[in-house]
Structures are given as C-alpha cells and as structure tokens.
C-alpha positions in Angstrom: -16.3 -3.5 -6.6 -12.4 -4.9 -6.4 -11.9 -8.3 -4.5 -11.2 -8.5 -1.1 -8.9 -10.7 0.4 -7.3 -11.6 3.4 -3.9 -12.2 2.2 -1.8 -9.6 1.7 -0.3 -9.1 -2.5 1.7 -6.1 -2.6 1.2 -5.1 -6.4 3.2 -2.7 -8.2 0.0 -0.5 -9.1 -0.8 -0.1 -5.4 2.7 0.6 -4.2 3.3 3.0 -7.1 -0.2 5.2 -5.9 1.4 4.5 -2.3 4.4 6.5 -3.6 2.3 8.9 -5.2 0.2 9.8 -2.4 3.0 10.1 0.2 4.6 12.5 -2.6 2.0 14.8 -2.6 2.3 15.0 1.3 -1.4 13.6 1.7 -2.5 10.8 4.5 -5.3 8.2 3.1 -8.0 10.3 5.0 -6.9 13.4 2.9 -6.6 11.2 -0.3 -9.6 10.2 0.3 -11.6 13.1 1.1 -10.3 14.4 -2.5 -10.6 11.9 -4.2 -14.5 10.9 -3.1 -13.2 7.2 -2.1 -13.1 5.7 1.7 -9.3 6.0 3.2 -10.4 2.3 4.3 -10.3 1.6 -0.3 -7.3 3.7 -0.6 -5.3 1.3 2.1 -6.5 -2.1 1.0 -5.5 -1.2 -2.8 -2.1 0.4 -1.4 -1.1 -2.6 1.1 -2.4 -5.5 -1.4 -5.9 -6.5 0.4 -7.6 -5.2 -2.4 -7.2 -5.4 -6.2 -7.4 -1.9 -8.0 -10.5 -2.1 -9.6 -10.3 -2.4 -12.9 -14.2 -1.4 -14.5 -14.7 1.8 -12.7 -13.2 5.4 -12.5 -11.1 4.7 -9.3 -7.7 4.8 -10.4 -9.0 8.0 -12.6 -9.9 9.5 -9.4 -7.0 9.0 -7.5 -4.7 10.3 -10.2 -6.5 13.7 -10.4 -5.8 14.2 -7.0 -2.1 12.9 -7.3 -1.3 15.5 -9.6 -3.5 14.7 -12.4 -1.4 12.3 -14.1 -2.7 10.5 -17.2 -3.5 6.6 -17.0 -0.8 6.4 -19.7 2.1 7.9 -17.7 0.6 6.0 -14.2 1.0 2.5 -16.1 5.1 3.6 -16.9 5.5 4.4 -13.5 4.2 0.9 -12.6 6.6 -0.7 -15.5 9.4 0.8 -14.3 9.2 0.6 -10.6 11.8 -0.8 -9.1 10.9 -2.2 -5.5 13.1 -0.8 -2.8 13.6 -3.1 -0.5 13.4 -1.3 2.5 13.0 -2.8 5.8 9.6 -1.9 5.9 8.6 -3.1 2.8 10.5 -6.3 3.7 8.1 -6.8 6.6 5.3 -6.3 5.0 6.1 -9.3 2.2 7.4 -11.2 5.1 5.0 -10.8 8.3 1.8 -12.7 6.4 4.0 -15.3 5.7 5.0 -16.6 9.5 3.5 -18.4 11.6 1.7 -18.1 14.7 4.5 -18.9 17.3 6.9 -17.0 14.3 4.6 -14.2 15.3 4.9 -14.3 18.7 8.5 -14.8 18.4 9.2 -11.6 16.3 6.6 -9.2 18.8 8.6 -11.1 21.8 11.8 -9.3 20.1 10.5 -6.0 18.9 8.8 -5.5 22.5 12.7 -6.2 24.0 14.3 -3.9 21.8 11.7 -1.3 22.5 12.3 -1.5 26.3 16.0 -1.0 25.7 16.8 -4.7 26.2 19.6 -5.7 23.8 
C-alpha cells in the first residue's frame, strides 16, 4: 500500500501517468476500470497525495492500459519531463501552500471574476 498524505507533492512519475492517461483520452474512472485499480488510487498518485507504490504491480498495470509501455521507456519519460508550467499546474503547487485568509482571498477573487465583476 503507497503512503498517504495530506500534503500535496506533485512528482514527476504521477504527472507523467497524468499525461499519459489524458493521452489515451481516458478519465480516472475508465483508467481505472482497465486497469483493476480504484479512480480514487489513480488521483492521489496523479495529484501527489499518494506515492506510486513501489513493491507491487501498480505502475505495471497502469502502463498496460496506457499503451503498454515498458517500465524502461515510462522511467525516460519521467527523466525527461519538463514541467509546463501552465496556470493550472501553477495552482496546484501553489494553492496548498496559502493560508486560510490567502484562501479566502483567492475564492473572494475567482467568485468576482466568474460573475463578470472586473
């Protein structure tokens, strides 16, 4: 069983299978269905609340249904992954990070912006 945390570590290996899922056009539920893991694994290894485990046939199992990739070639994708530091990924890295009032501040914003209110 991988560790489970409650702060968020984006790690290369998770964003890498995040890219890999998304490239095969499958949601976690689908991923997961095929795979024989819960979607509820599949997010907390892909948004850093889990670690991939590293003693059982997980990653093995999630690489046959991205494609069937090889362990080998899944570990140079994770070497040569170059974060793109989109907003969303920004967010991500940055949201755990704030406060409580930061928090409020930033939903204060998001919920103007939404409304139309610039």
């Amino acid at each position: 069983m991988s560790k489970r945390s409650q702060q968020v570590v984006l790690s290369k290996e998770g964003l890498v299978l995040k890219q890999l899922r998304i490239k095969h056009n499958l949601t976690m539920k689908k991923a997961a269905a095929k795979s024989g893991l819960s979607d509820t694994m599949i997010s907390f290894i892909e948004n850093g609340r889990a670690e991939l485990p590293k003693s059982n046939d997980t990653l093995e199992q999630l690489l046959k249904v991205y494609g069937g990739i090889s362990k080998k070639y899944f570990y140079e994708l994770v070497r040569d992954f170059k974060e793109d530091d989109d907003d969303l990924l920004y967010l991500s890295k940055i949201l755990p990070r704030l406060s409580p009032d930061d928090l409020k501040f930033v939903r204060q914003v998001i919920e103007m912006r939404l409304k139309g209110i610039k």
